[in-house]
C-alpha positions in Angstrom: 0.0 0.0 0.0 1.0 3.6 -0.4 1.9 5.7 2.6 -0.2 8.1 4.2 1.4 11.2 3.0 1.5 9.9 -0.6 -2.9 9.2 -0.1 -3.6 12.4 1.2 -1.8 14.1 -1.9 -4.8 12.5 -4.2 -7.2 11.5 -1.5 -9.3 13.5 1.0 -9.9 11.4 4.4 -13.2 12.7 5.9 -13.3 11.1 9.8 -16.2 11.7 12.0 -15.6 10.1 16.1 -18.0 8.8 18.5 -16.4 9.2 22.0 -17.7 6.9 24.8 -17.2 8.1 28.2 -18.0 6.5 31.6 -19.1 8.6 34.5 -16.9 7.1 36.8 -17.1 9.4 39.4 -20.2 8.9 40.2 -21.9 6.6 43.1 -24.7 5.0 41.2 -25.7 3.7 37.8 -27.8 5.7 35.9 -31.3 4.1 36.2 -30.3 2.0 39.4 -29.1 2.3 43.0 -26.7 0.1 42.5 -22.5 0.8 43.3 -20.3 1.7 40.5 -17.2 0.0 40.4 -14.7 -2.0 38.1 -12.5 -3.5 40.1 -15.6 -5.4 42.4 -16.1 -9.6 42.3 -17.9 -9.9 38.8 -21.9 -9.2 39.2 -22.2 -8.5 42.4 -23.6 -5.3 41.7 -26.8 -5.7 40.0 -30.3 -5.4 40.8 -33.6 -6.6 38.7 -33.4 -2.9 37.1 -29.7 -3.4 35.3 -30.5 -7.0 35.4 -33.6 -6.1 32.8 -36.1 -8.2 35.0 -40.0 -7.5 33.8 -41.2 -5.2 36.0 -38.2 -3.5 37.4 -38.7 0.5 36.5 -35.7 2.6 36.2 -35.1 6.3 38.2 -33.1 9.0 36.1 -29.6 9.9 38.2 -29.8 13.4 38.5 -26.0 13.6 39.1 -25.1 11.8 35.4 -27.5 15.2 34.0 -25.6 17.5 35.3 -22.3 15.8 34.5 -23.5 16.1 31.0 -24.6 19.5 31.1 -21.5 20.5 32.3 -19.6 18.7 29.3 -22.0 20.1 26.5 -21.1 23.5 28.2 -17.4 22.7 28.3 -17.5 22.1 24.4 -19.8 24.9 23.8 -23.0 22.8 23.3 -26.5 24.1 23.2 -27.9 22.6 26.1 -31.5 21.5 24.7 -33.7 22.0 27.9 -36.4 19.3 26.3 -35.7 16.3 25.4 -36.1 12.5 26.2 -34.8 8.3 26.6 -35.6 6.1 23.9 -35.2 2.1 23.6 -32.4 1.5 20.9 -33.1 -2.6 20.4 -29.9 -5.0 19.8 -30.1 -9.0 20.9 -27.3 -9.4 22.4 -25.9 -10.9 26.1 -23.7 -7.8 27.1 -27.6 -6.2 27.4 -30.1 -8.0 29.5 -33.0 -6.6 28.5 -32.1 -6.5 24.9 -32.2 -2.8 24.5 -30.4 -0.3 25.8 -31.9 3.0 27.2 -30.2 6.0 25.0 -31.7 9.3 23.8 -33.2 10.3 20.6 -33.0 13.1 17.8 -32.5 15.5 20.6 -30.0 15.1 22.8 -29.3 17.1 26.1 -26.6 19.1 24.4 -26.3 19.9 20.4 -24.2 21.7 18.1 -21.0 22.3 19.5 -17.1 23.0 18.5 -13.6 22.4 19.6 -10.6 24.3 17.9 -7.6 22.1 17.8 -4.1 23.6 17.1 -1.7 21.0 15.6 1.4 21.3 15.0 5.2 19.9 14.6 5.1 16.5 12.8 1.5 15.9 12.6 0.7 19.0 11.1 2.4 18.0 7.8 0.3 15.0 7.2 -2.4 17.6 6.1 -1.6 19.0 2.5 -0.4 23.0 2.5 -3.3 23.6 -0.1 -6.2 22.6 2.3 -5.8 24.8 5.2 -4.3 28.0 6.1 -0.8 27.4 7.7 1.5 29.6 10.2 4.9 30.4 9.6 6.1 27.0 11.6 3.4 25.1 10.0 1.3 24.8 12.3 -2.3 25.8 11.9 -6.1 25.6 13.5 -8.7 23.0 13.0 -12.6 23.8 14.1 -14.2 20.8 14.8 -18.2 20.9 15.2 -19.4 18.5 17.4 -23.1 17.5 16.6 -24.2 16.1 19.9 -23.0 14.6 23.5 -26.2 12.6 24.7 -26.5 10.2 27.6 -26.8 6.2 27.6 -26.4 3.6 29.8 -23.4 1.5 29.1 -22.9 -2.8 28.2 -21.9 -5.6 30.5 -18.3 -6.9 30.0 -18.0 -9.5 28.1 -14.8 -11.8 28.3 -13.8 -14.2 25.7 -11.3 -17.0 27.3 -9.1 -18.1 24.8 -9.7 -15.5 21.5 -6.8 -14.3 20.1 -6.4 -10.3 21.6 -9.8 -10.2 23.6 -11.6 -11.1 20.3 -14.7 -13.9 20.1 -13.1 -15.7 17.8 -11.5 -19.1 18.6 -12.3 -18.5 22.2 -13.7 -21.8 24.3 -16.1 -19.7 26.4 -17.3 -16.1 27.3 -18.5 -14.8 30.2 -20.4 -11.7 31.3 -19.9 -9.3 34.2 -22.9 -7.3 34.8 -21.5 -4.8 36.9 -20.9 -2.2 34.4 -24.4 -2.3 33.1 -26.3 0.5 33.6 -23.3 2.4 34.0 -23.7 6.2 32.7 -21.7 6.9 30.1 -21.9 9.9 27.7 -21.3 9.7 23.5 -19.9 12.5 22.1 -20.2 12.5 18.2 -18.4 14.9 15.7 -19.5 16.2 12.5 -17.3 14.6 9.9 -14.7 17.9 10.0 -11.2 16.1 11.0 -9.1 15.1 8.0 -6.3 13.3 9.3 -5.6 10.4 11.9 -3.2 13.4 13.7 -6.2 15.6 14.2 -8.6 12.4 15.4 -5.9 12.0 18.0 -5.4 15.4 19.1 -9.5 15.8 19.5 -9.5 12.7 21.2 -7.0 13.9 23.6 -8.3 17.3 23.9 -11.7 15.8 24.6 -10.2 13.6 27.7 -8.0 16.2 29.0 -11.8 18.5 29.7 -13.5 15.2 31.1 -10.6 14.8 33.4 -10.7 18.7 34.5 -14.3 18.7 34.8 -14.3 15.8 37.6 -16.4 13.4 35.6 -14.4 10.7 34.6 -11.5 9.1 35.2 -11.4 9.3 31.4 -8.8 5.9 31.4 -8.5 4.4 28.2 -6.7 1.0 29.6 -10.4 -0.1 31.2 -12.0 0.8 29.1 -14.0 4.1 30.7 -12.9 6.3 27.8 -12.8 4.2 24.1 -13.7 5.5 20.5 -15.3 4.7 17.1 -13.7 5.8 14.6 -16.0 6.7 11.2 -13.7 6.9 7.8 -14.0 7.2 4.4 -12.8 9.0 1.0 -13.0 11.3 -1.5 -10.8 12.5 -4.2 -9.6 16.4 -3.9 -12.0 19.0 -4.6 -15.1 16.7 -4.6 -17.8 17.3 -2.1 -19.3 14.4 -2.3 -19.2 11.4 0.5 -17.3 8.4 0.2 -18.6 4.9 1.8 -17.7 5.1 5.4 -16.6 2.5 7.7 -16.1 2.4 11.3 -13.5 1.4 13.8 -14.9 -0.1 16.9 -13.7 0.2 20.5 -10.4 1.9 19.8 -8.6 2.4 23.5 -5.3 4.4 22.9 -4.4 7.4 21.3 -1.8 5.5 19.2 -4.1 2.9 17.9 -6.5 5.5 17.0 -4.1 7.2 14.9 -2.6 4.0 13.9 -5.9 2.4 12.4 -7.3 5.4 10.7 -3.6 5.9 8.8 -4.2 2.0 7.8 -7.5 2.3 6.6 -7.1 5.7 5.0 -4.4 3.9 2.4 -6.3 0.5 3.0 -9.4 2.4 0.8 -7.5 4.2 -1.7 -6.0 1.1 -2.7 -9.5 -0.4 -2.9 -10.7 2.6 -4.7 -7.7 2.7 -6.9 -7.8 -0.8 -8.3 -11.6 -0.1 -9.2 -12.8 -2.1 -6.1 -15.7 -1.3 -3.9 -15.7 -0.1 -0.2 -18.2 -1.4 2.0 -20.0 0.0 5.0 -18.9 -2.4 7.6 -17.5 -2.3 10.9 -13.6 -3.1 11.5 -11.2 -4.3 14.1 -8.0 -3.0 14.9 -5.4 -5.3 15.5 -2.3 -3.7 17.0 -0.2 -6.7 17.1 -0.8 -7.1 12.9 -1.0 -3.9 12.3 -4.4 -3.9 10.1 -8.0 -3.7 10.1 -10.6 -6.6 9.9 -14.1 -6.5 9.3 -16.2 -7.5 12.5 -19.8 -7.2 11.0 -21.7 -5.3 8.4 -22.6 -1.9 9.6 -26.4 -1.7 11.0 -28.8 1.1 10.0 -30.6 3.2 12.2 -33.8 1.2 10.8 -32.4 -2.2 12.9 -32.6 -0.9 16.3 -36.4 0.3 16.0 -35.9 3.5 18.4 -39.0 4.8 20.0 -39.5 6.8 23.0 -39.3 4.8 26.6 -42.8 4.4 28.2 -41.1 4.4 31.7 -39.1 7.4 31.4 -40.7 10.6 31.2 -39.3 13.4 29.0 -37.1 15.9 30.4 -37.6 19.5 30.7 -34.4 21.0 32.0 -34.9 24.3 34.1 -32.6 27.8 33.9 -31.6 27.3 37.2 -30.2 23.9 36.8 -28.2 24.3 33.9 -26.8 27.9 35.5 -26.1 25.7 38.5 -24.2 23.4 36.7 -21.9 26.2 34.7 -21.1 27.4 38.2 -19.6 23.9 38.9 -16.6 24.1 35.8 -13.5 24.6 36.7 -10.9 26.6 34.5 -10.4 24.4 31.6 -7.2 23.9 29.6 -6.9 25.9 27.1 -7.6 28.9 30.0 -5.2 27.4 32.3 -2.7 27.2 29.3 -3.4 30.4 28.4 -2.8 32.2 32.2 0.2 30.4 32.7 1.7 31.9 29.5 0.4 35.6 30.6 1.4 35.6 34.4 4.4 33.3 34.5 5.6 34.1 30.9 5.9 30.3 30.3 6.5 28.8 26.8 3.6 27.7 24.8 4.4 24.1 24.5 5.3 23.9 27.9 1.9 25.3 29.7 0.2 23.7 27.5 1.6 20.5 29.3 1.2 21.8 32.3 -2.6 22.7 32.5 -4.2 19.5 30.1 -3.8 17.6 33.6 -5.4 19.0 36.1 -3.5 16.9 38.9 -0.2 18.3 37.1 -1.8 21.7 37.0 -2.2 21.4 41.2 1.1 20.2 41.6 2.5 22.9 39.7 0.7 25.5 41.4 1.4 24.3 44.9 5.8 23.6 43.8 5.1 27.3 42.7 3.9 28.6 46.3 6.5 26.5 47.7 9.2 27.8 45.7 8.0 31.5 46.5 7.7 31.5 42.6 5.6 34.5 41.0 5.7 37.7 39.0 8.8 39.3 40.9 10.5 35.8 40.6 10.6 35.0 36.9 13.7 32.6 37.5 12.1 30.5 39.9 9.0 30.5 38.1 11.2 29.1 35.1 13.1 26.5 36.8 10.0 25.0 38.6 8.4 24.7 35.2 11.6 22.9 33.4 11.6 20.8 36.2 8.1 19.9 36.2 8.1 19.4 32.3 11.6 17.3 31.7 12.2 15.6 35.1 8.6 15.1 37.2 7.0 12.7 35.0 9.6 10.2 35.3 9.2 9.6 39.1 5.9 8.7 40.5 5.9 9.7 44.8 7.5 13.7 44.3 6.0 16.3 46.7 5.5 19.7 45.5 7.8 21.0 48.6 10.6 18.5 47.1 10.3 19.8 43.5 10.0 23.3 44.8 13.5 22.8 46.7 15.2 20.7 43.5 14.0 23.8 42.1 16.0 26.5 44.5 19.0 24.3 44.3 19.1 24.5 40.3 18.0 28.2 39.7 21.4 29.2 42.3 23.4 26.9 40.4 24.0 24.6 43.4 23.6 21.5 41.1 23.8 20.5 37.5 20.9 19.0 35.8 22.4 15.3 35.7 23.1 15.9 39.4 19.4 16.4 40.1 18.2 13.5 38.2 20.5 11.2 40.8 18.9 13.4 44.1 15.5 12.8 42.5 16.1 9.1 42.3 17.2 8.9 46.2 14.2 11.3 47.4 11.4 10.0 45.4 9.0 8.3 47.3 11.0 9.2 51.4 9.4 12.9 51.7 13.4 14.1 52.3 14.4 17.3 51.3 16.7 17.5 48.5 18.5 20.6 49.4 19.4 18.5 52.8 20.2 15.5 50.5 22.4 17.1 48.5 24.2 19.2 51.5 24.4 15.5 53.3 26.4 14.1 49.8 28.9 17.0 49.5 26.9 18.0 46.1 26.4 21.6 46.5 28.8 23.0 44.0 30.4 26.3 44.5 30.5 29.2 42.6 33.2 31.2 44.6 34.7 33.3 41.6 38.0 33.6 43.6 38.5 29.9 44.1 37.3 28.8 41.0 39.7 31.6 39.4 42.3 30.1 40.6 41.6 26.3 39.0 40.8 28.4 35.8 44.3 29.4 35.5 45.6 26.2 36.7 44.0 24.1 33.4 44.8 27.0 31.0 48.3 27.2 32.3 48.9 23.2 31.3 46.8 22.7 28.9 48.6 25.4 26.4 47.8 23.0 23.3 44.1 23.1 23.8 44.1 26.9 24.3 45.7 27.8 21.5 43.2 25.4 19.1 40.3 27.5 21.1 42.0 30.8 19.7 42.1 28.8 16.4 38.7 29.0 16.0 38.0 25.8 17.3 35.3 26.8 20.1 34.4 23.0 21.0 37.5 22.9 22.7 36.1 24.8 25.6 34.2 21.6 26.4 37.2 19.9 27.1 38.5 22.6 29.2 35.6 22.8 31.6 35.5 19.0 32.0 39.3 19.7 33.5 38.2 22.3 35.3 35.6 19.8 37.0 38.3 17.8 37.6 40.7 19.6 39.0 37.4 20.5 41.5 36.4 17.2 42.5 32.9 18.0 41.1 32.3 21.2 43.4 33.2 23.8 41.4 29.6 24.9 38.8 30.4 24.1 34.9 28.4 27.2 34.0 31.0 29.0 36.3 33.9 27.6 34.3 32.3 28.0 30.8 31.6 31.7 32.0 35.4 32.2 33.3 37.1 30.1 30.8 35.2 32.2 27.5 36.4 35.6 29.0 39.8 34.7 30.1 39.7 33.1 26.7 38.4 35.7 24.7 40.6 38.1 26.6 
């Protein structure tokens, strides 16, 4: 097959996504009492309601609406204050009842949009001709989002034996009814992204609002965050659709990516030949590194919706959705945006900073350790490098211990390598670093007098290296420092010497 970059020259991809989010932090299931949990003894939380027994009438949670609300408001939905639950009708054992309780036409929040900025490598798998670039390539992509309504989600179903998770060849499956009824939101795009880069970035966009909003734990390993991907083509500068398919239950940012690149140059080799795409539904298989066809793709016809006789329709108040846009936090792009006015940090790097908003805490509170703020630009600085390039390798830091790594870097007490090694003994033990490093002789000095004087011992003997500097050979002065480290058992600070060493030098 061709490559991606090759397609997209001749081919326009037009994805749409259907994003599947569990409300995992709430209590209760959505038309039950019963516990949410994953990690529970497999159905022991059920009841005749989740269980689909006759008779057994479900009760809207009133939490999972305004969890809703507040993510239609987040993505600048209309929040539609009448709607209603139909019955959307599959057979199949991961559903009990053999329908599953979803809403209709109208959803509880409609027509919204995310702007994506992409940039770097993934901006130049979109053509220059098709969007309006910046100087560094980089440009902005509106996405409309059509809806975000509220369902109840499947059991778990566990094949023993398939190859990957998969039915096939499997010698049994079982069901765990504990994550029926669970509530779980679907936000659907219009079809606006055009390359696997932007389906990722949305995708990760998307999660890191959830996760700032407080209503998931948005974790694509179990399964509580997972996406269908909707794909097909056209050739440049027709507006007409191609056949779409769809890739089911995709659970990483990499496989989305991954499987929409495949199938992107899987149809225009289809296409090219003179073959026929088919609406179907596909599988992603990381380990071969290709797409499968799992079923042909219903129609909306097969799951005869209509309007739930035991759930009335909803009529959402004023109040309630103005007391649910007093519950969002600052989002992301805010965040990223404040950081970059008040603490004059780079793009790239607030941007990192506020998409989590556990890092985002962390930061703030290394910050207020650190004394770090608009008088203290340095210290603001370091705590951010050190946040962005060392924090996310270690996993039991405390914001005091990162704000004191911190002090010791922006006096030049340490080196950068050094502080990797005192992060490796403190992680985890609540010690201070600064009394770490005092403990292991680390602090290096930057006493101009007696690092002078070590200066002019290594230019004095190492005449042959001194005069290749005045040569013109300036990497030289690398060599010089390292003998100037030497010659200081480690205390002395190398930007010291690079400092001393240039002017005497130069000089």
């Amino acid at each position: 097959m061709k490559k991606l970059a090759e397609v997209l020259r001749d081919w326009e991809a037009v994805i749409g996504l259907e994003v599947h989010t569990e409300l995992t932090t709430l209590e209760t299931k959505m038309f039950c009492n019963c516990r949410l949990s994953h990690d529970d003894e497999p159905n022991t939380n059920v009841c005749p309601v989740c269980l689909g027994m006759p008779g057994a009438l479900p009760v809207p949670n009133e939490k999972a609406i305004e969890s809703i609300v507040m993510a239609g408001l987040a993505t600048n939905c209309e929040i539609q204050r009448h709607s209603m639950f139909y019955r959307k009708h599959y057979f199949y054992p991961d559903m009990a009842k053999n329908f599953q309780t979803t809403q209709g036409p109208v959803a509880f929040c409609m027509h919204g949009h995310l702007d994506l900025e992409v940039s770097g490598a993934g901006a130049k798998e979109r053509p220059d001709s098709t969007v309006e670039k910046n100087d560094d390539g980089s440009y902005v992509a509106p996405i409309r989002i059509l809806r975000i309504h509220m369902e109840e989600d499947a059991a778990k179903m566990v094949h023993v034996g398939g190859e990957e998770g998969r039915i096939t060849a499997a010698t049994e499956s079982l069901i765990d009814y504990n994550r029926c009824g669970t509530p779980l939101i679907e936000l659907v795009t219009e079809p606006d992204l055009r390359t696997p880069e932007e389906a990722r970035l949305f995708m990760e966009k998307l999660r890191q609002t959830f996760l700032t909003l407080g209503i998931s734990d948005c974790s694509l390993e179990s399964g509580s965050m997972r996406c269908d991907g909707n794909i097909s083509l056209r050739r440049r500068g027709t507006t007409e659709f191609g056949t779409k398919t769809e890739m089911k239950n995709i659970n990483s940012f990499k496989s989305l990516h991954d499987a929409l690149e495949y199938e992107i140059c899987r149809q225009a080799e289809v296409l090219e030949e003179g073959g026929i795409v088919y609406q179907e539904t596909r599988h992603w298989e990381p380990s071969r590194r290709r797409t499968v066809v799992m079923r042909v793709k219903e129609t909306a016809d097969d799951y005869r919706l209509f309007p739930d006789p035991d759930l009335a329709p909803f009529d959402l108040t004023d109040e309630f959705i103005d007391r649910c846009r007093t519950r969002i936090p600052e989002l992301p792009d805010a965040k990223r945006d404040r950081y970059m006015a008040d603490f004059g940090l780079k793009r790239a790097d607030a941007a990192q900073l506020a998409g989590d908003p556990t890092v985002a805490a962390f930061f703030e509170e290394a910050l207020a350790a650190a004394g770090a703020g608009e008088k203290n630009v340095k210290a603001v600085e370091t705590v951010a490098k050190v946040m962005v390039n060392l924090v996310p390798s270690y996993d039991a830091l405390t914001p005091a211990q990162v704000a004191s790594l911190s002090g010791l870097l922006a006096e030049d007490a340490i080196t950068f390598a050094q502080a990797r090694e005192v992060l490796d003994a403190v992680n985890g033990t609540g010690e201070d670093p600064a009394a770490y490093v005092d403990a292991h002789g680390m602090r290096q000095s930057t006493d101009t007098d007696a690092l002078g004087a070590i200066v002019d011992e290594v230019l004095g003997r190492c005449t042959d290296q001194v005069q290749q500097y005045r040569d013109g050979n300036k990497k030289v002065l690398g060599f010089l420092v390292g003998q100037c480290m030497k010659a200081a058992k480690g205390s002395g600070n190398p930007k010291a010497f690079n400092k001393m060493l240039a002017e005497k030098l130069e000089g």
